[in-house]
VEXFI-968726 format. One record per residue (C-alpha): residue in three letters; x, y, z. Coordinates in steps of 0.5 Angstrom, whole numbers, m for minus. Layout:
BEGIN
<pt><figu>ALA</figu><east>X</east><north>Y</north><up>Z</up></pt>
...
***
This chain:
BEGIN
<pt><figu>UNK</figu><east>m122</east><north>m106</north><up>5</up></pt>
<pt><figu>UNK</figu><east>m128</east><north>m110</north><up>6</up></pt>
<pt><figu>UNK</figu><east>m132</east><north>m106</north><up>m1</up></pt>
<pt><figu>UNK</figu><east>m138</east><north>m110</north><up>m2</up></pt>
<pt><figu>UNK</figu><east>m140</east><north>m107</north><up>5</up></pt>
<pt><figu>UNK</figu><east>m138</east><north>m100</north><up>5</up></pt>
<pt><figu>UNK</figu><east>m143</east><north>m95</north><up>6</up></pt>
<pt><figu>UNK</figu><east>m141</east><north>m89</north><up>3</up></pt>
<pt><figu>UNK</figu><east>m145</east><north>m81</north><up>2</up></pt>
<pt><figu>UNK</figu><east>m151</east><north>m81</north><up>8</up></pt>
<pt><figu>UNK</figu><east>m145</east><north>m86</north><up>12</up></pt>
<pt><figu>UNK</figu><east>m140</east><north>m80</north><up>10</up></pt>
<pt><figu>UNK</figu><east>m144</east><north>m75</north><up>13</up></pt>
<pt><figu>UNK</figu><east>m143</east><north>m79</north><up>20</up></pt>
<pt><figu>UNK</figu><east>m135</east><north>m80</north><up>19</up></pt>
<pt><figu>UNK</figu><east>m135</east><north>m73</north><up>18</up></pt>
<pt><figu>UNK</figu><east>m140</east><north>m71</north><up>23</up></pt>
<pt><figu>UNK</figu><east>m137</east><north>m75</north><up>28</up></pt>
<pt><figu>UNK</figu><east>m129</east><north>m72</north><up>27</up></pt>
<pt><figu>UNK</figu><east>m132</east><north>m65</north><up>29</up></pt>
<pt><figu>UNK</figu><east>m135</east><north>m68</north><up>35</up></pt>
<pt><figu>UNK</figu><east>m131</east><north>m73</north><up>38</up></pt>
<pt><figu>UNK</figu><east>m124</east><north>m71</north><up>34</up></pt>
<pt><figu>UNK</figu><east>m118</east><north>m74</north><up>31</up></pt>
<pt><figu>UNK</figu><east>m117</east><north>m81</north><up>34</up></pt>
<pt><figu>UNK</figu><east>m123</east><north>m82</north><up>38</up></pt>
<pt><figu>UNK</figu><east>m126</east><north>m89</north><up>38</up></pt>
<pt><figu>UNK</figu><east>m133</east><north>m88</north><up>40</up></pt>
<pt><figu>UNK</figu><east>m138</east><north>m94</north><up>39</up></pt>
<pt><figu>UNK</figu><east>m138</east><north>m93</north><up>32</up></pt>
<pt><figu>UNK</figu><east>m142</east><north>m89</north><up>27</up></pt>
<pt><figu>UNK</figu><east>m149</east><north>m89</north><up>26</up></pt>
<pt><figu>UNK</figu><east>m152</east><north>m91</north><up>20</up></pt>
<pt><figu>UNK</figu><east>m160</east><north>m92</north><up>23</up></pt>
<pt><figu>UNK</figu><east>m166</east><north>m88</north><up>19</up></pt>
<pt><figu>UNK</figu><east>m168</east><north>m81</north><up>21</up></pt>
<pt><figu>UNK</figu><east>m173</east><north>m77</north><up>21</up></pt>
<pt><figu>UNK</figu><east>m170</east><north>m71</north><up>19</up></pt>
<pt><figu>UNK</figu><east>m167</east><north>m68</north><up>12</up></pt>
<pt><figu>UNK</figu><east>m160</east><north>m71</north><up>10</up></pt>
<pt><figu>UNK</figu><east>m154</east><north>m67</north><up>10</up></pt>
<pt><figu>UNK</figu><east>m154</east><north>m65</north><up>2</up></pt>
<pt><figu>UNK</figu><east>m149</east><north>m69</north><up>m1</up></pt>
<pt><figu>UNK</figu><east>m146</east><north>m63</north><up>m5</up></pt>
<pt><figu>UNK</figu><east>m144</east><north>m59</north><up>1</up></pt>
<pt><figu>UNK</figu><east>m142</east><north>m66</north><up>5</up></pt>
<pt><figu>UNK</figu><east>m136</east><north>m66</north><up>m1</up></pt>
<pt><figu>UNK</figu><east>m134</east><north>m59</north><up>m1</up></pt>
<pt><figu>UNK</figu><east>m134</east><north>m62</north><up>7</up></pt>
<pt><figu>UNK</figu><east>m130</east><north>m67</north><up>5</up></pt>
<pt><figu>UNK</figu><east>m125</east><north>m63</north><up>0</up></pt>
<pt><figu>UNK</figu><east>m123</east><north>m58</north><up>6</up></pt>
<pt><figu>UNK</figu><east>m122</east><north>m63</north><up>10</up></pt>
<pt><figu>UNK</figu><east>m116</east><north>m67</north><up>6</up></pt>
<pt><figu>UNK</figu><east>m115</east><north>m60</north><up>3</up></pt>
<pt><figu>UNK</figu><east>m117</east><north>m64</north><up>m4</up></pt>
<pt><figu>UNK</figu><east>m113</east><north>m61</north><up>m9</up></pt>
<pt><figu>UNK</figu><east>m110</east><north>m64</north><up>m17</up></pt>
<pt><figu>UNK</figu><east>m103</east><north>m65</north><up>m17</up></pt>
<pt><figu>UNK</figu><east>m98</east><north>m64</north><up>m24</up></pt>
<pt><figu>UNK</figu><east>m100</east><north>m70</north><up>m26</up></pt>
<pt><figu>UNK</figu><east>m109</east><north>m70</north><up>m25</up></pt>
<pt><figu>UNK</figu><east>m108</east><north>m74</north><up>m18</up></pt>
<pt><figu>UNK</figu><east>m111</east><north>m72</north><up>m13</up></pt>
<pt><figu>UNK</figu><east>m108</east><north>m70</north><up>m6</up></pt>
<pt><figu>UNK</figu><east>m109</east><north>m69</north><up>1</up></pt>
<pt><figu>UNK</figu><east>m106</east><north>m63</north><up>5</up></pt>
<pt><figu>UNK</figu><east>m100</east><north>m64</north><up>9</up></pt>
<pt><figu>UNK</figu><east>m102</east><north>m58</north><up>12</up></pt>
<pt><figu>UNK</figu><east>m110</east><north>m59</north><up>13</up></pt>
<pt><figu>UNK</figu><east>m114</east><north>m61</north><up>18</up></pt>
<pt><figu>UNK</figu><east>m114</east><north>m69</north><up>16</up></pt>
<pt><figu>UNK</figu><east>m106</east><north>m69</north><up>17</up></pt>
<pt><figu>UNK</figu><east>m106</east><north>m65</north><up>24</up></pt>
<pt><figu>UNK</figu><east>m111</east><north>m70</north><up>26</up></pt>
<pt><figu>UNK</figu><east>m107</east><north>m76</north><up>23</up></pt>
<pt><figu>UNK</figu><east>m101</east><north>m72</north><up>27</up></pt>
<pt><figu>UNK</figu><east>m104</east><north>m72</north><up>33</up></pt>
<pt><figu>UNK</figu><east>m105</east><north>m79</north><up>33</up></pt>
<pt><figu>UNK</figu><east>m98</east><north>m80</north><up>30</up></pt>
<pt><figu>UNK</figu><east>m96</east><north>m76</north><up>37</up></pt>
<pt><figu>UNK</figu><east>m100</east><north>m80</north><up>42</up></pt>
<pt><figu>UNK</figu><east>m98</east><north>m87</north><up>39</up></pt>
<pt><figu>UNK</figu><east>m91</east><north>m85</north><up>39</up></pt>
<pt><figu>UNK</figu><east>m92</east><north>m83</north><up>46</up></pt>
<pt><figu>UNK</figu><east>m94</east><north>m90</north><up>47</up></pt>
<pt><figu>UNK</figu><east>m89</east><north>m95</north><up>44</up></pt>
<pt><figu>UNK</figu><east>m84</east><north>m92</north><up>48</up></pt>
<pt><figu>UNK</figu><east>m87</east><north>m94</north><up>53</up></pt>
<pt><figu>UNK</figu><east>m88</east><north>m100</north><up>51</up></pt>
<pt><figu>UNK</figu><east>m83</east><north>m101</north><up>49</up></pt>
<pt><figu>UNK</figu><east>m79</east><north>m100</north><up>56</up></pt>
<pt><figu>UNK</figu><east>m83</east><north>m104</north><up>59</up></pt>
<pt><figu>UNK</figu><east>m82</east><north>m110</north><up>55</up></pt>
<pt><figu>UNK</figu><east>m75</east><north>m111</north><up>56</up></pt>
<pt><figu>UNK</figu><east>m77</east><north>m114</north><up>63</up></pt>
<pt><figu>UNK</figu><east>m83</east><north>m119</north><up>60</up></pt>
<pt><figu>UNK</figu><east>m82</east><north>m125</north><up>55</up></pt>
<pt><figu>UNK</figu><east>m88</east><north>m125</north><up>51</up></pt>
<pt><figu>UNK</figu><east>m85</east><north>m120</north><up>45</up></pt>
<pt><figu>UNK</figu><east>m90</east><north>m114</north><up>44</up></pt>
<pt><figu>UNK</figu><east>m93</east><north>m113</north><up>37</up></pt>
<pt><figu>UNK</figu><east>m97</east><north>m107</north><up>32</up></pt>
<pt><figu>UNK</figu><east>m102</east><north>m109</north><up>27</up></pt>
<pt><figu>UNK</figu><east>m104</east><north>m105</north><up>21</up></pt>
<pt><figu>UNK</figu><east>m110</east><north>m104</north><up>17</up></pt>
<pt><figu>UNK</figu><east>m107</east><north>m102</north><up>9</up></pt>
<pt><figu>UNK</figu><east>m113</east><north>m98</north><up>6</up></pt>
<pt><figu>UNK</figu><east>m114</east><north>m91</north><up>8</up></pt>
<pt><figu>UNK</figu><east>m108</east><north>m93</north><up>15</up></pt>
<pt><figu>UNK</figu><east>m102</east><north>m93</north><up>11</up></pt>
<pt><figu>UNK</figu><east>m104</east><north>m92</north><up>4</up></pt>
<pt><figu>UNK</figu><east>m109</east><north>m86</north><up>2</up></pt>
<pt><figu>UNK</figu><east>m115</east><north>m87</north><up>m3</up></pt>
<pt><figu>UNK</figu><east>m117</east><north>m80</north><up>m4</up></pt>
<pt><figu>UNK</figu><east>m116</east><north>m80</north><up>m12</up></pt>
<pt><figu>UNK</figu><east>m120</east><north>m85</north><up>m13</up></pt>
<pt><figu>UNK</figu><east>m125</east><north>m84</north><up>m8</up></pt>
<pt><figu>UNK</figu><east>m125</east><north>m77</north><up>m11</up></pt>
<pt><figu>UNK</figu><east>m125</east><north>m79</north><up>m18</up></pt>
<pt><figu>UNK</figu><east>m131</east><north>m84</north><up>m17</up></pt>
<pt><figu>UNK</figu><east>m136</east><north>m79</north><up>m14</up></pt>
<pt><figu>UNK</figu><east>m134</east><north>m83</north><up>m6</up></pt>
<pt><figu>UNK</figu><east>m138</east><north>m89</north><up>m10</up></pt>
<pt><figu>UNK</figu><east>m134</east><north>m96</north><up>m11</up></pt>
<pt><figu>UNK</figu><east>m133</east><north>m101</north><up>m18</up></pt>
<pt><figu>UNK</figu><east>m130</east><north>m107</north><up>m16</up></pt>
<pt><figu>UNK</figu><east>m127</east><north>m108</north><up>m23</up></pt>
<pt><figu>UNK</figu><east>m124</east><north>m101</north><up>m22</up></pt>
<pt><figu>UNK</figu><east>m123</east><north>m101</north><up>m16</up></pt>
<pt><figu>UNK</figu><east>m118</east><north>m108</north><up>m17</up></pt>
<pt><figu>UNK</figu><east>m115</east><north>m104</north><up>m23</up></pt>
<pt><figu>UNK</figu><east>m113</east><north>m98</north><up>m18</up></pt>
<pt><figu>UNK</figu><east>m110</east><north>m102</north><up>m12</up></pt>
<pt><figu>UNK</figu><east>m105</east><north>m106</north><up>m18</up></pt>
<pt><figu>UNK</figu><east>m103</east><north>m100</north><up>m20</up></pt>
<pt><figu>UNK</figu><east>m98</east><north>m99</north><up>m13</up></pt>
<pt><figu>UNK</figu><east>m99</east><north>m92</north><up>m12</up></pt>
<pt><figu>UNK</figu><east>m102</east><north>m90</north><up>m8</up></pt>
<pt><figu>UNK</figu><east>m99</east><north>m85</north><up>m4</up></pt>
<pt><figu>UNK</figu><east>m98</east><north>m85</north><up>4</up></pt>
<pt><figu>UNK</figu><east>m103</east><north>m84</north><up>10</up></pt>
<pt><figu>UNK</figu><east>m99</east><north>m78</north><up>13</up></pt>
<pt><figu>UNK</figu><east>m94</east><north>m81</north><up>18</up></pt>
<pt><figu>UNK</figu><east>m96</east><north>m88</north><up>18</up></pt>
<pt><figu>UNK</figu><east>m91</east><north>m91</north><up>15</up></pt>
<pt><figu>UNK</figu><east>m86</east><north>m87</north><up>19</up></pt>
<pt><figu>UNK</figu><east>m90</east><north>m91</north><up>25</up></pt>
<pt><figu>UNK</figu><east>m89</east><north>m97</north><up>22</up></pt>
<pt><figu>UNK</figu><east>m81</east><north>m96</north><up>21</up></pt>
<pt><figu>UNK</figu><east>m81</east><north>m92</north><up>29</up></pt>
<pt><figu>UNK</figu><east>m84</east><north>m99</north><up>32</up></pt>
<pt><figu>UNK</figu><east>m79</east><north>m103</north><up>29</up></pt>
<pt><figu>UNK</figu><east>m74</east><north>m99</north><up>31</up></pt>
<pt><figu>UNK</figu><east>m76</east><north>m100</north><up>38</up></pt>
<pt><figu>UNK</figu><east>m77</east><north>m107</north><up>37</up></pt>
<pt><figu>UNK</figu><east>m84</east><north>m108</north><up>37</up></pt>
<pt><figu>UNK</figu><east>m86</east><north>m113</north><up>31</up></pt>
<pt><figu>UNK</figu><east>m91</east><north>m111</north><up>26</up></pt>
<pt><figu>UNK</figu><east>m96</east><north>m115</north><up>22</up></pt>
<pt><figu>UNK</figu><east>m102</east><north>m113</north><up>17</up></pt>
<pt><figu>UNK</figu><east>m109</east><north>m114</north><up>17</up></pt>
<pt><figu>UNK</figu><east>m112</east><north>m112</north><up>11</up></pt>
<pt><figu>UNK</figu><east>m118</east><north>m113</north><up>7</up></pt>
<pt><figu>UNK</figu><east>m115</east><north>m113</north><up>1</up></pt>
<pt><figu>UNK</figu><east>m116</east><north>m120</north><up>m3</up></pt>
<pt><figu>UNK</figu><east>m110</east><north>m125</north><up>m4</up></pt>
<pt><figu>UNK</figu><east>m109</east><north>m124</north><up>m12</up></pt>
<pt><figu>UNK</figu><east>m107</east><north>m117</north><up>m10</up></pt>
<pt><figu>UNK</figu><east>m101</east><north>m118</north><up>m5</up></pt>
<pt><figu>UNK</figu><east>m97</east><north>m116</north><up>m10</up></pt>
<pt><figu>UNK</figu><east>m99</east><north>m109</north><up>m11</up></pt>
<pt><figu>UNK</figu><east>m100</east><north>m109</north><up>m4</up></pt>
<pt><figu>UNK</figu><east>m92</east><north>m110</north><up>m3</up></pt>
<pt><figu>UNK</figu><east>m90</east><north>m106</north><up>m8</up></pt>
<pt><figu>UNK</figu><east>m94</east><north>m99</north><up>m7</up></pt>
<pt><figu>UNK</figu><east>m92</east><north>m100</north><up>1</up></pt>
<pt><figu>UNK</figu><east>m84</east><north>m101</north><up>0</up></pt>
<pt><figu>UNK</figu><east>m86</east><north>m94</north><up>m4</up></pt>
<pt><figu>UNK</figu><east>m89</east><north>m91</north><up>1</up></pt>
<pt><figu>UNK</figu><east>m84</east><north>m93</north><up>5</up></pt>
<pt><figu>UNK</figu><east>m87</east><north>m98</north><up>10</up></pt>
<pt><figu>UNK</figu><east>m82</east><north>m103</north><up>8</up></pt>
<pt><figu>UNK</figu><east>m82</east><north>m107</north><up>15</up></pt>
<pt><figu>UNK</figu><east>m84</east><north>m116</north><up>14</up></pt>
<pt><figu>UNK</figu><east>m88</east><north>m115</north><up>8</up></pt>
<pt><figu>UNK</figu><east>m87</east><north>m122</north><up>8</up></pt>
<pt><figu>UNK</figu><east>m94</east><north>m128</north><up>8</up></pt>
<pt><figu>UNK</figu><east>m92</east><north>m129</north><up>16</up></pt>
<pt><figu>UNK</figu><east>m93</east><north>m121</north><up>18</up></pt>
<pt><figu>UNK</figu><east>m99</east><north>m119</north><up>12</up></pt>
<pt><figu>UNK</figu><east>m106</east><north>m122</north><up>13</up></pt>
<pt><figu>UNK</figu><east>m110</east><north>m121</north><up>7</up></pt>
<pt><figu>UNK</figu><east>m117</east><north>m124</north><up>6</up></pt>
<pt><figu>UNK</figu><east>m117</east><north>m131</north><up>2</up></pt>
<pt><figu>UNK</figu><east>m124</east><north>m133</north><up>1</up></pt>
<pt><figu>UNK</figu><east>m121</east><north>m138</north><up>m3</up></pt>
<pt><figu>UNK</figu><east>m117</east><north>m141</north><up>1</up></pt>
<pt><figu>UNK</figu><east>m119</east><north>m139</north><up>9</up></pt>
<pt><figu>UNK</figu><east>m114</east><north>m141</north><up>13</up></pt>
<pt><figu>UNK</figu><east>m116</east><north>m146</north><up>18</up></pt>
<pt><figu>UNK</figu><east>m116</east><north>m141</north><up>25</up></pt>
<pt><figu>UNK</figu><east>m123</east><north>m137</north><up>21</up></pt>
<pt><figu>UNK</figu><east>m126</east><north>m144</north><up>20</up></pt>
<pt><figu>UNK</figu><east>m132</east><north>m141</north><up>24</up></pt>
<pt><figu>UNK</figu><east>m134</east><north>m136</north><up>19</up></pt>
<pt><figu>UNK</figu><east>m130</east><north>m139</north><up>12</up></pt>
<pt><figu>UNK</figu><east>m129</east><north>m145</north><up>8</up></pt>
<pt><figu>UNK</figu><east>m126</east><north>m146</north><up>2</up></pt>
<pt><figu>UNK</figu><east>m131</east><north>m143</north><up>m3</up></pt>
<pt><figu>UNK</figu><east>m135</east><north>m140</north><up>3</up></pt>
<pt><figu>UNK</figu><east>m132</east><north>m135</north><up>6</up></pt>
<pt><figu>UNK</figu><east>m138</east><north>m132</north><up>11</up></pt>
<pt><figu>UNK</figu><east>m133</east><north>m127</north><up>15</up></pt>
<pt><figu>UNK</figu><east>m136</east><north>m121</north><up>18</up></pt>
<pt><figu>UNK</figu><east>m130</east><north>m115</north><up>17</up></pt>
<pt><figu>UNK</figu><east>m129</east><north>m116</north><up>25</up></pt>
<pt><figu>UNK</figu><east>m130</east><north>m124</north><up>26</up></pt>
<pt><figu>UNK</figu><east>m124</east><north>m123</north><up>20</up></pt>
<pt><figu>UNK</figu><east>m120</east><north>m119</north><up>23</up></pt>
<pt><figu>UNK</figu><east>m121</east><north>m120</north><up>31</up></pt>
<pt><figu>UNK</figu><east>m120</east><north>m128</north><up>29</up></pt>
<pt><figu>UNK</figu><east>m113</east><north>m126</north><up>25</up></pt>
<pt><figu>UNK</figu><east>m111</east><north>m122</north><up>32</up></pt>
<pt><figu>UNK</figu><east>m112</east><north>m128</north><up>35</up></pt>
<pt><figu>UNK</figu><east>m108</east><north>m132</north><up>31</up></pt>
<pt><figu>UNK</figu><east>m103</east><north>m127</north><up>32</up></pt>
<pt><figu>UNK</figu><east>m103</east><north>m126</north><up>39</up></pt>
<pt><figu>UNK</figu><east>m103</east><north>m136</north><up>39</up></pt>
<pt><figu>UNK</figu><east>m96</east><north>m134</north><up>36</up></pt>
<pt><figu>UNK</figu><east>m93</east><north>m131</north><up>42</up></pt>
<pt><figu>UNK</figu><east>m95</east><north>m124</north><up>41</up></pt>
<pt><figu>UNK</figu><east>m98</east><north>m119</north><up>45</up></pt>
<pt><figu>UNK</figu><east>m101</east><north>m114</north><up>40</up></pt>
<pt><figu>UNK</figu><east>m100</east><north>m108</north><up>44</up></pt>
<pt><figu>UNK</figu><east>m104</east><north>m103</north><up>39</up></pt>
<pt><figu>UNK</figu><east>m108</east><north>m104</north><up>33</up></pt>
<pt><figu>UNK</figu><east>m109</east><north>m99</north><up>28</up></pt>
<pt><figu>UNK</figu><east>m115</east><north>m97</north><up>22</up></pt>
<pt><figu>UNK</figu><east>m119</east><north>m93</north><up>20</up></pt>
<pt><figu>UNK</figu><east>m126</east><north>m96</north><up>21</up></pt>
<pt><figu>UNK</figu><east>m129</east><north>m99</north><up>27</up></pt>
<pt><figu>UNK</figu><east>m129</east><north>m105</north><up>24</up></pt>
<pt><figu>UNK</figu><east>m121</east><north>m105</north><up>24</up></pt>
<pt><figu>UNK</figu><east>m121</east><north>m105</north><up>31</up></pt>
<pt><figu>UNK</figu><east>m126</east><north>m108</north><up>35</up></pt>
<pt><figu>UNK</figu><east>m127</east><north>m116</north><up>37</up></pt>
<pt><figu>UNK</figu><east>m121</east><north>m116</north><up>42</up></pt>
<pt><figu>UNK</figu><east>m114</east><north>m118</north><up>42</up></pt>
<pt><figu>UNK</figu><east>m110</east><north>m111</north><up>42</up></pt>
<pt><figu>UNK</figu><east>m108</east><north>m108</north><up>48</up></pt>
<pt><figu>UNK</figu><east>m110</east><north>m100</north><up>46</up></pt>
<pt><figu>UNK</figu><east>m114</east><north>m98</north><up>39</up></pt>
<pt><figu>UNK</figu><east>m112</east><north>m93</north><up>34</up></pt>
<pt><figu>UNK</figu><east>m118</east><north>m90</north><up>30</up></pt>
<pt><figu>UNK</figu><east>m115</east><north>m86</north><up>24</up></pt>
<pt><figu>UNK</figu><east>m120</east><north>m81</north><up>21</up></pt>
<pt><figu>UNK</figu><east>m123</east><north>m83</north><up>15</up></pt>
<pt><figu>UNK</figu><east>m130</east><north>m78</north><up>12</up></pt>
<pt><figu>UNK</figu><east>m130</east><north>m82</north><up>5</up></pt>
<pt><figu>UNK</figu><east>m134</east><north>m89</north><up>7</up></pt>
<pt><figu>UNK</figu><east>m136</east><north>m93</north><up>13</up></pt>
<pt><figu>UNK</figu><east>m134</east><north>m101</north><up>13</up></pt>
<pt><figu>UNK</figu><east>m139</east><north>m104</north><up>18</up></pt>
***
């Protein structure tokens, strides 16, 4: 995730807004973020909203967790269900070419759920707290995404990783997905993160070495293609945000809902 970008109360109220218009899923051109003449919806009532929403509750151990009975799990099994669908059929049909089909995936808030922190942080973002919760390594599963994950490399479609999460916090990444179950290539080779320190020469467009100018799309997009230039076809891409899938270089775009921030 992107977080100096990210948008979070009035931005909330879009996401929120846009899963009751257009439902789980659904890519439209994006949420809207422009000034408006009207009266905002009121932050207190938007994150009741949002607690309904996941089903927010405390677990035994103070964490927060979403439902698996709530409206967010059946909008994110709705998707789970079409995607399926999809790779079967992808699947079938790539036996007959020789360009191997491929499946990328955003981390945060795709595979692995940042409810608690956002909950506890009033939906607002620390960078020092922010680090500290992600090296933790426990955050728990988006419902149904690892299992997605582990689906498409039963069916022999190659799976990569394209996250905003930074270089210095691979290992946590690694070891909260193998928790989640989502143990499939987490090697460098399938697991893009951003290195500003160190961008790799295929963003050379938009970073250098201390100079990282990447818009989350051109960092994103530019290591699809990348991936697609190893001979892969990225048959689906899927994240939470917009940023996640636009720019290209994916055959079919899975939006996951997400009504806690925007990443423009």
């Amino acid at each position: 995730m992107n977080k100096p970008l990210r948008t979070t109360a009035v931005a909330a109220a879009c996401a929120v807004a846009a899963a009751a218009l257009y439902g789980a899923g659904a890519a439209t051109a994006g949420q809207s973020t422009a000034n408006s003449t009207h009266e905002p919806y009121n932050i207190g009532l938007l994150t009741k909203d949002i607690d309904t929403y996941y089903g927010t509750a405390l677990d035994v151990e103070g964490v927060y967790q979403a439902s698996p009975d709530s409206p967010y799990a059946k909008d994110l099994a709705r998707v789970d269900a079409e995607a399926k669908r999809y790779l079967d059929k992808v699947a079938h049909q790539g036996r007959h070419h020789r360009v191997k089909p491929a499946v990328v995936f955003d981390i945060d808030d795709t595979l692995l759920l940042s409810l608690d922190y956002e909950k506890k942080n009033n939906y607002g973002y620390n960078s020092a707290t922010w680090a500290e919760y992600v090296n933790r390594a426990d955050r728990p599963e988006v419902f149904g995404s690892p299992a997605l994950v582990r689906y498409a490399e039963k069916k022999g479609i190659e799976v990569f990783y394209n996250s905003g999460l930074n270089e210095a916090q691979r290992t946590a990444a690694v070891e909260n997905l193998k928790k989640v179950g989502a143990d499939v290539n987490l090697d460098a080779g399938h697991m893009f993160l951003k290195d500003a320190a160190n961008p790799p020469a295929y963003l050379s467009g938009c970073a250098a070495p201390g100079a990282w100018k990447c818009t989350t799309v051109e960092f994103k997009s530019g290591t699809r293609k990348h991936i697609e230039s190893l001979g892969y076809d990225i048959v689906a891409n899927f994240g939470d945000q917009y940023s996640d899938l636009d720019g290209g270089y994916a055959d079919k775009k899975y939006k996951l809902p997400n009504p806690t921030y925007f990443v423009g």
